[in-house]
Residue, then its C-alpha position, 0 to 999 in steps of 0.5 A: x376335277x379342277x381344284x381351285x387353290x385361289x383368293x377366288x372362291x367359285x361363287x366369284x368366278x365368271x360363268x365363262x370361266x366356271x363353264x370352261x373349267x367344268x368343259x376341261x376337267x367335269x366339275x371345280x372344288x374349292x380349297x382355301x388359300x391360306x392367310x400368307x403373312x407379309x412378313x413370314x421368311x421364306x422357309x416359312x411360306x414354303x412351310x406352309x405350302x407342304x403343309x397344304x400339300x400335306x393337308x390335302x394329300x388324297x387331292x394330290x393322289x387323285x390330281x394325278x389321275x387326271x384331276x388338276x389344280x388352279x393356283x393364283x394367289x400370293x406369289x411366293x406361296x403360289x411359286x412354292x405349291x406350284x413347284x411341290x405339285x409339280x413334284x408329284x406329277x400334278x398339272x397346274x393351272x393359272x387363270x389368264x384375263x384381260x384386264x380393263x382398267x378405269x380412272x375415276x379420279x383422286x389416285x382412284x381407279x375401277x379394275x375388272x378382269x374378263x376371264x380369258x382362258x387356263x395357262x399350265x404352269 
């Protein structure tokens, strides 16, 4: 099982990527990526990923059977829960794509992202 701790629910994922994770690991779970707020310190954000660890401590047990994670989200959040699932002997996962970007004018532009593959942290 592939658990996705991301800004990216499965209902947004391409069927590209839903398959190569379904191929790779037999199925993907949702977690929800916590509201990290802009002006939390340091040891605040660092507190709220031992609390997600905490919060999903049977996850992690089971992640460390085979099982892994997919973490993309706010950076010093993810560099925090990647680094304590690490700890406990966990494979962690980040999503790579090709992004294409267009200008459509005014300081505006239309982005989309091609799911490539998953890079262990």
């Amino acid at each position: 099982m592939l658990f996705n701790i991301s800004n990216h629910p499965l209902s947004e994922w391409s069927n590209e990527q839903l398959t190569e994770a379904k191929r790779l690991w037999g199925g993907v779970e949702d977690i929800p990526f916590p509201q990290v707020d802009p002006d939390a310190t340091t040891e605040q954000v660092n507190q709220l990923a031992e609390q997600l660890c905490e919060k999903y401590v049977q996850i992690v047990e089971r992640a460390e059977v085979g099982s892994a994670f997919h973490i993309m989200g706010e950076l010093n959040f993810t560099f925090s829960i990647v680094t304590l699932l690490k700890q406990r002997g966990c494979r962690v996962y980040a999503s790579t794509s090709h992004r294409q970007s267009v200008v459509v004018g005014e300081g505006k532009m239309l982005k989309s992202f091609c799911f490539h593959q998953f890079r262990e942290y």
